[in-house]
Structure formats: structure tokens, C-alpha cells
C-alpha positions as CSV (number, residue, x, y, z in Angstrom):
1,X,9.8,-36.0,3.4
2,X,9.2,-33.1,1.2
3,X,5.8,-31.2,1.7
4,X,5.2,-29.9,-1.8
5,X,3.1,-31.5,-3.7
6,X,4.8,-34.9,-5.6
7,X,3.4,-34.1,-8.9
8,X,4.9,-30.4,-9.5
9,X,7.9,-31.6,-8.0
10,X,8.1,-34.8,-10.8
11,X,7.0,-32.0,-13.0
12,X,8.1,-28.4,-12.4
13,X,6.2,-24.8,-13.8
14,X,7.6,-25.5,-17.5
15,X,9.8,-22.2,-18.0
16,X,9.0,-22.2,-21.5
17,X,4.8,-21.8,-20.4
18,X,3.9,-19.0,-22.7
19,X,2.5,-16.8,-19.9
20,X,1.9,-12.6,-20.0
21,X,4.1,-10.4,-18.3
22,X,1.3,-7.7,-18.6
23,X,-2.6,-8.0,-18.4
24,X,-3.9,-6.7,-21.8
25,X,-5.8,-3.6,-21.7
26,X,-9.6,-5.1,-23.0
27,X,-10.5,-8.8,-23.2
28,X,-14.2,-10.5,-24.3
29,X,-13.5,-12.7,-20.7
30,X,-11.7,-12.7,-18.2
31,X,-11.7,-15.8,-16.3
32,X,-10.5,-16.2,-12.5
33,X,-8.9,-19.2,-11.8
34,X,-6.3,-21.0,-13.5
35,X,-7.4,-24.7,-12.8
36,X,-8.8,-27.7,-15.1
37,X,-12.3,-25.4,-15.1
38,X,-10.5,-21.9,-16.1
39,X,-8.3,-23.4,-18.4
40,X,-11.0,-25.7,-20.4
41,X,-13.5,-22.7,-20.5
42,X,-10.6,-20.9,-22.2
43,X,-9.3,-22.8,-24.6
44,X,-13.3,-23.5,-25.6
45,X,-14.0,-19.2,-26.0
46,X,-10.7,-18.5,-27.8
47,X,-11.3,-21.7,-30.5
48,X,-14.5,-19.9,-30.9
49,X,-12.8,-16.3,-32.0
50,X,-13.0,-14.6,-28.0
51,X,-10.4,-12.8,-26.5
52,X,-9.9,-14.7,-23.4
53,X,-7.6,-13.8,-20.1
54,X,-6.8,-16.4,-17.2
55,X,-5.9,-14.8,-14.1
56,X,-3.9,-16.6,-11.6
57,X,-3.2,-15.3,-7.9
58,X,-0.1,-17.5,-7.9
59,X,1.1,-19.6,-11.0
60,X,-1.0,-21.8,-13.9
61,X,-2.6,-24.8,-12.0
62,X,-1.4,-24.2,-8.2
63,X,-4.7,-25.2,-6.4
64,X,-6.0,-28.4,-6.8
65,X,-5.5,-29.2,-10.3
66,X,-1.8,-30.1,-9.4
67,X,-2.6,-31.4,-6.0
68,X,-5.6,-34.3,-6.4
69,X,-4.9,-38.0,-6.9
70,X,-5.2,-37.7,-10.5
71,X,-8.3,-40.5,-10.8
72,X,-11.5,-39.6,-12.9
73,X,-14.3,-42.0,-12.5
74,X,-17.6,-42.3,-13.4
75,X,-20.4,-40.3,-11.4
76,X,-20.4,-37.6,-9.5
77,X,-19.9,-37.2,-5.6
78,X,-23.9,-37.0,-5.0
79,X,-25.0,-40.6,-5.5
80,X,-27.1,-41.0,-8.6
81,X,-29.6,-42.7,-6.7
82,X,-30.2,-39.9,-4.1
83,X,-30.2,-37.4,-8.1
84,X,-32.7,-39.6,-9.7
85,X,-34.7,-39.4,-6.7
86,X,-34.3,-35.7,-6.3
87,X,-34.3,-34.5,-9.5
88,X,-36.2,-37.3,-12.1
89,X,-35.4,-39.7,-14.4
90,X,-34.5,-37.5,-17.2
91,X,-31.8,-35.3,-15.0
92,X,-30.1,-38.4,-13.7
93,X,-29.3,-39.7,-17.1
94,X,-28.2,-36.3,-17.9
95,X,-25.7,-36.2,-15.1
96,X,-25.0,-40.2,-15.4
97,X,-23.8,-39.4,-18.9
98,X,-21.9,-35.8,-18.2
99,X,-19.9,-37.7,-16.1
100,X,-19.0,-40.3,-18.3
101,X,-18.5,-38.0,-21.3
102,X,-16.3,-36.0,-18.9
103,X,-14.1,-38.8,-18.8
104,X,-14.3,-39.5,-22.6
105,X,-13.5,-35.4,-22.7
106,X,-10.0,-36.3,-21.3
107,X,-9.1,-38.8,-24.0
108,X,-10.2,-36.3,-26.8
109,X,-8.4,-33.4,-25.4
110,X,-5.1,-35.5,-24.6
111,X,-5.1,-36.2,-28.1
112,X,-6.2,-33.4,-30.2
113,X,-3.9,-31.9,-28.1
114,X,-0.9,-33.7,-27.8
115,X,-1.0,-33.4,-24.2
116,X,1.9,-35.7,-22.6
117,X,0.1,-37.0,-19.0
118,X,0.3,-40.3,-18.7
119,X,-3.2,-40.8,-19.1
120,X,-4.2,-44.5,-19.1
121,X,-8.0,-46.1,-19.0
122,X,-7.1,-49.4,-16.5
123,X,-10.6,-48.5,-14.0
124,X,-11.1,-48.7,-10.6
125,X,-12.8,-50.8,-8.3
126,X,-14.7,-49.3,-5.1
127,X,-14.0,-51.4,-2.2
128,X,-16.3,-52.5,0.6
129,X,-15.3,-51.4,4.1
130,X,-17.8,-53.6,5.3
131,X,-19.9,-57.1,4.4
132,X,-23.3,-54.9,4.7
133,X,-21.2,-52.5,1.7
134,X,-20.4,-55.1,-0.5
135,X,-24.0,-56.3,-0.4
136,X,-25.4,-52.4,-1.7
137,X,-22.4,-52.8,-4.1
138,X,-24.2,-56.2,-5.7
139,X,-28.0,-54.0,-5.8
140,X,-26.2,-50.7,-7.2
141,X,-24.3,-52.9,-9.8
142,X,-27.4,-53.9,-11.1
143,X,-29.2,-50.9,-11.1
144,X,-26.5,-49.2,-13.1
145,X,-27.0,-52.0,-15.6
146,X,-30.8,-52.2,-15.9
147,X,-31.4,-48.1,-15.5
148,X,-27.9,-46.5,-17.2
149,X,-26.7,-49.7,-19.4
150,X,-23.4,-49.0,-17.2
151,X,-21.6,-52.1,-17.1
152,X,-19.6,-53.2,-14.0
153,X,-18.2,-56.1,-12.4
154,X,-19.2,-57.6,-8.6
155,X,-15.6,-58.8,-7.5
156,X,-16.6,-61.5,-4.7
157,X,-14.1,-61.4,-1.7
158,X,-12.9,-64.7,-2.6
159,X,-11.7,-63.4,-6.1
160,X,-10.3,-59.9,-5.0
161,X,-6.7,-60.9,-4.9
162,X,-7.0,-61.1,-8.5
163,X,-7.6,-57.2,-8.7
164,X,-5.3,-56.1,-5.1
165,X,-3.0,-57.4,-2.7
166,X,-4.7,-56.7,0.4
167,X,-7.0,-58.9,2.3
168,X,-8.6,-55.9,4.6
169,X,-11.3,-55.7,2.1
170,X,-14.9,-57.5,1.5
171,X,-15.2,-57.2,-1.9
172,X,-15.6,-54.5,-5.1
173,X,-17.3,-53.4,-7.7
174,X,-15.1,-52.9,-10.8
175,X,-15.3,-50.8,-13.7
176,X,-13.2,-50.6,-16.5
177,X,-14.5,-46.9,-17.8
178,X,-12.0,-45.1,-15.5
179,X,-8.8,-43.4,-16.1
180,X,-6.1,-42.3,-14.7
181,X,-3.5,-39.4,-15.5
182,X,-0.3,-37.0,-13.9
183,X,-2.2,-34.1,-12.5
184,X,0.8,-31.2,-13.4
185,X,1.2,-32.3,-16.9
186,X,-2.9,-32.4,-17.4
187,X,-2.7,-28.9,-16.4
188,X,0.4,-27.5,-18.1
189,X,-0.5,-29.0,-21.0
190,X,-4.4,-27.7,-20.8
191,X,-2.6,-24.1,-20.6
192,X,-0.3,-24.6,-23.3
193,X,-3.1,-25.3,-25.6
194,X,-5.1,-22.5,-23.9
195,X,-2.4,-20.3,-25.0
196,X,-1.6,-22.0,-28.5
197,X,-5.6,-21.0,-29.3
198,X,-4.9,-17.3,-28.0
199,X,-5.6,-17.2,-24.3
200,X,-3.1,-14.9,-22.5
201,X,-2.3,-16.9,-19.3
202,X,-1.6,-14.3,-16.5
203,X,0.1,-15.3,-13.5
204,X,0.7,-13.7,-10.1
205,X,-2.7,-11.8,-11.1
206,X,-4.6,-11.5,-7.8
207,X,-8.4,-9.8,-8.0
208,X,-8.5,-7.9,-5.6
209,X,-11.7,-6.5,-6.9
210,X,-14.6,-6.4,-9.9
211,X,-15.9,-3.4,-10.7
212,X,-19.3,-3.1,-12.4
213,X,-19.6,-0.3,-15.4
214,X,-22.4,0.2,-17.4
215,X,-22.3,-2.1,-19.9
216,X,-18.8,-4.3,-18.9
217,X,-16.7,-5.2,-16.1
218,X,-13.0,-3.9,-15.0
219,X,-10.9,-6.4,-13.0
220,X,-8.5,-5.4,-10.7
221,X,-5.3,-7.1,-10.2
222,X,-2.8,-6.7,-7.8
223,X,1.3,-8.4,-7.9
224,X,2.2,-7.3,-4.6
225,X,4.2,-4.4,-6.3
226,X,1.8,-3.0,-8.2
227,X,-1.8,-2.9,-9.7
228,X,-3.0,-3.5,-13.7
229,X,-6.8,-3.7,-14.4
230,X,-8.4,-5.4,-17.3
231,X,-11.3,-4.7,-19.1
232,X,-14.1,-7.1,-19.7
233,X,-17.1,-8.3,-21.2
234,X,-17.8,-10.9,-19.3
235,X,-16.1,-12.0,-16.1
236,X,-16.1,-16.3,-14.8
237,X,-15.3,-17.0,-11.4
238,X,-13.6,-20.6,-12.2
239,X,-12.2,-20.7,-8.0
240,X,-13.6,-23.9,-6.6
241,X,-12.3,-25.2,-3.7
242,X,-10.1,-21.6,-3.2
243,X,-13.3,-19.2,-3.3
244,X,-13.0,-16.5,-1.1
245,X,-15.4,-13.3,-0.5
246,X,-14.6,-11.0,-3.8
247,X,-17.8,-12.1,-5.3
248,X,-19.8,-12.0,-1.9
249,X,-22.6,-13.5,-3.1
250,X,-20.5,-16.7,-4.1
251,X,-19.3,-17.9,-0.8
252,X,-22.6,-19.4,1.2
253,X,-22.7,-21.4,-2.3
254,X,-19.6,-23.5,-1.7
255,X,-17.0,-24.1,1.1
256,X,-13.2,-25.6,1.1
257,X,-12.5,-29.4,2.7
258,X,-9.0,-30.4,2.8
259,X,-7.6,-33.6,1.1
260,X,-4.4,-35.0,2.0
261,X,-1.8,-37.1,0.1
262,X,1.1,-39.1,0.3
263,X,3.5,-41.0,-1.9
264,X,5.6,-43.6,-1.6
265,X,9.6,-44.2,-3.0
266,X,9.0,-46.0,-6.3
267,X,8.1,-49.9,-5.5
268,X,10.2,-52.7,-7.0
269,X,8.1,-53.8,-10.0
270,X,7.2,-57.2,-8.5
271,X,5.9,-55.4,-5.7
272,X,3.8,-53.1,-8.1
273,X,2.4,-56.3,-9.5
274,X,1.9,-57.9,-5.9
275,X,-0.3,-54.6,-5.0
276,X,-2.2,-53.6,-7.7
277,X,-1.8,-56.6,-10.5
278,X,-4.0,-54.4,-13.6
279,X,-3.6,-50.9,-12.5
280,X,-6.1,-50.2,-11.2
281,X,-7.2,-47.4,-9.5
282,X,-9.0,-47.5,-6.0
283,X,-11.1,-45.9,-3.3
284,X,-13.1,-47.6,-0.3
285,X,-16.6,-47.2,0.8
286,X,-16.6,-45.5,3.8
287,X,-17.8,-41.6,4.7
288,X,-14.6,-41.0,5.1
289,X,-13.1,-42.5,2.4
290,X,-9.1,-43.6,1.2
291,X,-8.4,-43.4,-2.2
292,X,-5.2,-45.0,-3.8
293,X,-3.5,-45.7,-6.5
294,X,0.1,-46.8,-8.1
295,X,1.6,-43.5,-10.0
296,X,3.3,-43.9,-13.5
297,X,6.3,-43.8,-11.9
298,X,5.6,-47.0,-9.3
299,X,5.0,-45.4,-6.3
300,X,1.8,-45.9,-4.0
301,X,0.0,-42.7,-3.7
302,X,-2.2,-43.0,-0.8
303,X,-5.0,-40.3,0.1
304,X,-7.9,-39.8,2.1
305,X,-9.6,-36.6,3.7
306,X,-8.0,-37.3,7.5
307,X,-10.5,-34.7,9.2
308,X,-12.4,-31.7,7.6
309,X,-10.1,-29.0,8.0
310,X,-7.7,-27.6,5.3
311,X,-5.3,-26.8,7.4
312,X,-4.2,-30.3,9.0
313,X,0.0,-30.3,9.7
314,X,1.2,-32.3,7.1
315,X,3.6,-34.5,9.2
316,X,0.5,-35.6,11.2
317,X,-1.6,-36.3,8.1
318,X,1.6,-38.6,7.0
319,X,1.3,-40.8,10.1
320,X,-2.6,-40.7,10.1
321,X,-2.0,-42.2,5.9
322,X,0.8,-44.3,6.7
323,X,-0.9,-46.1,9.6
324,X,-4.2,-46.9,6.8
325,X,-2.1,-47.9,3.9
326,X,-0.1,-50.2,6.2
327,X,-3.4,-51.2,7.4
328,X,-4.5,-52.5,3.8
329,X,-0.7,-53.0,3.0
330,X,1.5,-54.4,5.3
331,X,4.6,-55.3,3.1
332,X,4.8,-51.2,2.9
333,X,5.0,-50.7,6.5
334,X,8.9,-49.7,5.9
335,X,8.9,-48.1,2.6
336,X,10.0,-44.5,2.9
337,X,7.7,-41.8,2.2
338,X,8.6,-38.9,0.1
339,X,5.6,-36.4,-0.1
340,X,2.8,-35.5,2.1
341,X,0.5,-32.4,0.8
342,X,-2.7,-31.2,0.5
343,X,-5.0,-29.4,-1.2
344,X,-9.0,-28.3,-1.1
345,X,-12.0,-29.7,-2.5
346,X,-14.5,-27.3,-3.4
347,X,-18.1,-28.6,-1.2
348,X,-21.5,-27.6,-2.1
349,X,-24.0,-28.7,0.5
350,X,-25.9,-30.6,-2.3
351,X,-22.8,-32.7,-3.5
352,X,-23.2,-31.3,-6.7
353,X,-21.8,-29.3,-9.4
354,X,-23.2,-25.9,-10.7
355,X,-22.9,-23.6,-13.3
356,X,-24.7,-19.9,-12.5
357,X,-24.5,-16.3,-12.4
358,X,-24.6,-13.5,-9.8
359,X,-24.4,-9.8,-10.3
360,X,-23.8,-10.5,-13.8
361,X,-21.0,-12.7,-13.2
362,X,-20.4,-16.2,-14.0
363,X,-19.3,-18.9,-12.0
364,X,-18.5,-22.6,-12.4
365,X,-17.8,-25.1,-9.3
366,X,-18.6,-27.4,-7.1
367,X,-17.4,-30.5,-8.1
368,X,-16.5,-32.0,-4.3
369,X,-13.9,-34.8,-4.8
370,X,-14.6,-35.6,-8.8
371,X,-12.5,-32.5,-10.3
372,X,-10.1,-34.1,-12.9
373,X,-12.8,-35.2,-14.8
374,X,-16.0,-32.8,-13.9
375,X,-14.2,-30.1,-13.7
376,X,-12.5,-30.5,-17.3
377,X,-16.4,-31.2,-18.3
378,X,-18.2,-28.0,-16.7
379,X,-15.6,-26.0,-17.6
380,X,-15.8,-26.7,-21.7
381,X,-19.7,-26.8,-21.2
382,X,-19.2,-22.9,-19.6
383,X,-17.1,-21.8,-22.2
384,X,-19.8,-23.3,-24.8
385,X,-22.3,-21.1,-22.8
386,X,-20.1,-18.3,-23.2
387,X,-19.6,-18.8,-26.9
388,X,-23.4,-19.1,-27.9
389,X,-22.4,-22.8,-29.0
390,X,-25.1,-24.5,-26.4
391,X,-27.7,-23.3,-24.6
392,X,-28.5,-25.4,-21.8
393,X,-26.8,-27.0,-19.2
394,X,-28.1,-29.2,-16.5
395,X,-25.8,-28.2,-13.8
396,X,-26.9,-24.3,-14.9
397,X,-30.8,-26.0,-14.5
398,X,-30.6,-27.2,-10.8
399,X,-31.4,-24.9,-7.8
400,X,-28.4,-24.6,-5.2
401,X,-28.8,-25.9,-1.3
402,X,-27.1,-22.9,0.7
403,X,-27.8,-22.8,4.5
404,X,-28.6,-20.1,7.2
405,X,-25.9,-20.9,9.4
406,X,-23.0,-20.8,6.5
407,X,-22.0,-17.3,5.2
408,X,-18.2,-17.1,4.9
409,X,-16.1,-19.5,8.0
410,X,-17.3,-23.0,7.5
411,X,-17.8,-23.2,11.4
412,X,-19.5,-26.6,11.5
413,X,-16.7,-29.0,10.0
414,X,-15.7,-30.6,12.8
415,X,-19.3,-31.7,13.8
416,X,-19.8,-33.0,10.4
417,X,-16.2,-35.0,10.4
418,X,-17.7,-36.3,13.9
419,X,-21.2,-37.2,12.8
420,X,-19.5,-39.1,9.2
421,X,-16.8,-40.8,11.6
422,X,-19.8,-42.4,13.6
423,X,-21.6,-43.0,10.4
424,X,-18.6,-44.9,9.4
425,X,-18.5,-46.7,12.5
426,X,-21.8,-47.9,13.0
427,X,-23.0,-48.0,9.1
């Protein structure tokens, strides 16, 4: 069982990826970070005449872009109740419809840019964990209707068989405006279009610092055998879940949370069809939720977030997975697994994206769980900042929740796993 992630193994670092041997000497942006945010507020700033560099500590798309479950549904991870009660009316349709264009964002981009990922629109349902779940399921459904015009389907327990073959569930709500995609191609092909519009792609390009002159920045890189510096303009922290301390000031906003896979050997196709009869994509209702799916290739990919900690042994998260998709899925209890990994969300402690600037520096993250799709989103609507082509954002609008007792080591995880494991329990 190999511990790199499936995708990138399916789908190796293209050798032909058009990426710089050398920084360039002067650039209008540098951005840091070569993920699904990076890489969209690239390609946005070079279409719009910028000279644009993406700086990579390791190689195009290693984080969490090639890691996550490749599933992009609508919302985001803050519950749109708890934002329209929060923030108004007006804000939660805002957000409401960000996410959904986000996933409409995908389609265009795939095709405009003849990006080869597998991308298909089947939906997802959200299963209920519990009876009391499935009930809130039937009041949200209707909510989404009456206050969003979002249309989705209540899928009674008696009738869930026609959407999954498991009977460990109480229920769903469907909806069809989901899609689903291969992570490592999404993100290889995002940089090749970067790069087609003018973007130098720089890997093994570690900031090691940002230094502030007058009237621009210089960013210095290090390789591990040397240094190169860049000059720019303007500088975009695009680090998410993989934001360390060299903007300071970034690092009470936002904190890391592992996620953990596994995949299956590819299923016999009547099996496929046994499991998952219309593709759909899926994820349950619990704190501590599982989200699955079956991969272009046939395989069950099963993930869930195990504990808090980013730095769970892989072989253990495999037996924690197994032992829940066997739970839901019995027929797999002896089907080999080839790949357990892991990668990190990117927390903020109001669930919520945000776009903002510190010491002159801009910054885009946040997107806790909902990356594919928010991520691609905030990260176009940043470079369309940048570019002078907008000049609003909601997610630049909202104040940020940081907290006295967080400054750099996220030392409270494992209470929180322990107070959402007895929320799970007992709710």
C-alpha cells in the first residue's frame, strides 16, 4: 500500500510542464503558492497583460490541490444558515451564489481550456448519520428552495438504495449541481494554461523571506543550493492549509487540519453499479465527517478527517478508513487497498474564506474542506482584484475571527477533535 498520494501517482509531474529554471529578475506579482488559488489568480493577471511569477517550495500543485477527494459542491464549510444569520440576507446570497458559480467556474475553465480531468456533474447526496439528521435535512431542503431557489431532492431511507448500496444510512438530500474531477490533472492543466498566458511557473522556489522597499517588494528564494530573489510589485500569499510564519501576521488567521484518504483496487463494474448506481458523490453528516466517492478509474476513494492532527501515521489512518467504509460497505471488507495519504485543510476559526492584506501583502485562503471549487473561485476573484477588473469582493468584506490563545502551534486540536467526537455522539 503505497503512501503517495493516488492521484499523482495515476498522474505523474508532466515532464513537458513548462516551468523556469531561473526566477526572472522583475515581475508585476509574485504569487506564493502553486495550488488551485495561486494558479487561478495567475492565469487571471497574465490574461489581463501582468507579469506574473508562481513560486513553489516543492513542485506545481504538491499541497492539497493534488491530495483532496476531488468533489466540489455547493456551499461553503460555514453553514449558510449560521452566514445569513451572522452576516444578513444580502451577504448569504452572495456567498450562496460564489459557491455555486465556483462550481460553474470549473466547467468554463475545463473547457476554454482544454483541460483533460475527468470532470463530470453526477451530484452528491449528504447522508444522515442519524434519524434526528435526516429530519434537519427535510427543513434545510426547503429553506434552500424558498430562500436560494436551490433545488434538491429529500431521498427517504426507503428509497436510498436507488442512489447507494449501503443500508447504514437514514436518508439524504441530493443534489445534482455537484461535480466531480482528478485532482493532479485539474492542477497540471490550471498551470499549463497559467503558463500558455505568460506566467513563469517556478518550482523548488522556497521564500524564505519578503523584503519591503520603498515602493515594491523583493522575494527571496532559496533551492537548497542556492538563493535567487525576485522583484515585485505586488506580492499574494496563496498558502492555505501550508501557511507558515514568513508573513507573521498571517498565521493566527488560519491553522492546518489533516485530511486522510484511501483508495481502493479498481472494482468490478457490477460492483461500481452495486455501490454507487449514478455516480454520485458522497459525504455524511456527522462533525466528523466521511466523504466518498468512486474515481474515474473504479476504485472507492474513501476519506474522512480521522483526528485533527496532520501528522496521523498513515498505516493507522488506513485501518481507522477501512474499518468505516466496511462499516457502510461490507462487500469491500477484502478488497485490497492501494493508497493511504494525506494532506491539510487550511481552518479559519470562522469556517470561512477570506481575501485581505497585511503589511502590504495580499493573501487568499481559508477555504476549510471546500478547496476544488472555492479555491479555484477566490483565487480568479484575487487576481480580478489585482487586475483592476472588480472592485469588491465579499470574502475581502467580512472581518476575520482570530483568537488569544492561537498564535503559531495550533495547541488546542485535540480538545476540539474530543468535544466534535462527543458532539457526534450525543447530537
Amino acid at each position: 500500500m503505497k503512501t503517495d498520494p493516488f492521484w499523482t501517482d495515476q498522474f505523474p509531474h508532466p515532464a513537458d510542464l513548462p516551468v523556469m529554471a531561473n526566477l526572472p529578475d522583475q515581475v508585476d506579482v509574485a504569487i506564493i503558492g502553486s495550488g488551485y488559488t495561486g494558479l487561478n489568480a495567475a492565469r487571471v493577471l497574465a490574461k489581463a497583460g501582468a507579469t506574473v511569477a508562481v513560486l513553489e517550495r516543492h513542485t506545481i500543485g504538491w499541497g492539497a490541490s493534488s491530495r483532496n477527494g476531488g468533489m466540489a459542491t455547493p456551499g461553503i464549510k460555514r453553514p449558510i444558515k449560521q452566514i445569513y444569520a451572522q452576516y444578513g440576507r444580502d451577504y448569504a446570497h452572495q456567498f450562496w451564489q460564489a459557491s455555486l458559480d465556483a462550481i460553474d467556474l470549473i466547467d468554463q475553465l475545463v473547457r476554454e481550456e482544454g483541460i483533460d480531468c475527468d470532470w463530470q456533474r453526477n451530484g452528491h447526496i449528504a447522508l444522515a448519520a442519524k434519524a434526528s439528521h435526516f429530519e434537519s435535512q427535510n427543513q434545510s431542503r426547503q429553506w434552500l428552495k424558498d430562500e436560494f431557489g436551490h433545488e434538491t431532492t429529500l431521498v427517504a431511507p426507503g428509497d436510498l438504495h436507488s442512489e447507494i448500496g449501503s443500508n447504514v444510512y437514514f436518508g439524504g438530500l441530493a443534489d445534482n449541481y455537484s461535480g466531480g474531477l482528478q485532482p493532479a490533472k485539474y492542477v497540471f492543466g490550471l498551470a499549463r494554461a497559467a503558463a500558455k498566458h505568460g506566467v513563469h511557473l517556478c518550482e523548488n522556489a522556497d521564500v524564505q523571506r519578503i523584503e519591503r522597499l520603498p515602493t515594491r517588494f523583493l522575494v527571496h528564494t532559496s533551492n537548497g543550493s542556492g538563493t535567487q530573489s525576485v522583484n515585485a510589485k505586488e506580492v499574494l500569499v496563496a498558502t492555505n492549509g501550508y501557511t507558515d510564519r514568513l508573513v507573521p501576521a498571517l498565521k493566527p488567521k488560519i491553522f492546518p487540519v489533516g485530511s486522510y484518504i484511501i483508495v481502493t483496487e479498481p472494482l468490478p463494474p457490477d460492483l461500481q453499479q452495486k455501490l454507487s448506481p449514478k455516480g454520485r458523490m458522497f459525504y455524511t453528516t456527522q462533525n466528523f465527517l466521511h466523504y466518498f466517492r468512486l474515481t474515474p478509474d473504479g476504485r472507492m476513494l474513501w476519506g474522512g478527517r480521522n483526528n485533527l492532527s496532520v501528522d496521523l501515521d498513515p498505516q493507522q489512518s488506513a485501518r481507522r478508513l477501512r474499518a468505516s467504509m466496511t462499516h457502510a460497505f461490507p462487500e469491500l471488507a477484502d478488497t485490497p487497498l492501494t493508497h493511504t495519504w494525506t494532506g491539510q485543510l487550511g481552518l479559519t476559526f470562522d469556517l470561512m474564506p477570506h481575501i485581505g492584506r497585511v503589511e502590504g501583502i495580499h493573501y487568499a485562503f481559508g477555504y476549510c474542506g471546500h478547496g476544488l471549487s472555492i479555491a479555484t473561485y477566490v483565487g480568479t476573484e484575487v487576481g480580478k482584484l489585482l487586475a483592476g477588473q472588480i472592485s469588491r469582493s465579499p470574502f475581502q468584506e467580512i472581518s476575520e475571527d482570530v483568537r488569544f490563545f492561537y498564535r503559531n502551534r495550533p495547541w488546542f486540536l485535540p480538545f476540539a477533535a474530543q468535544y466534535y467526537r462527543f458532539k457526534d455522539r450525543v447530537g
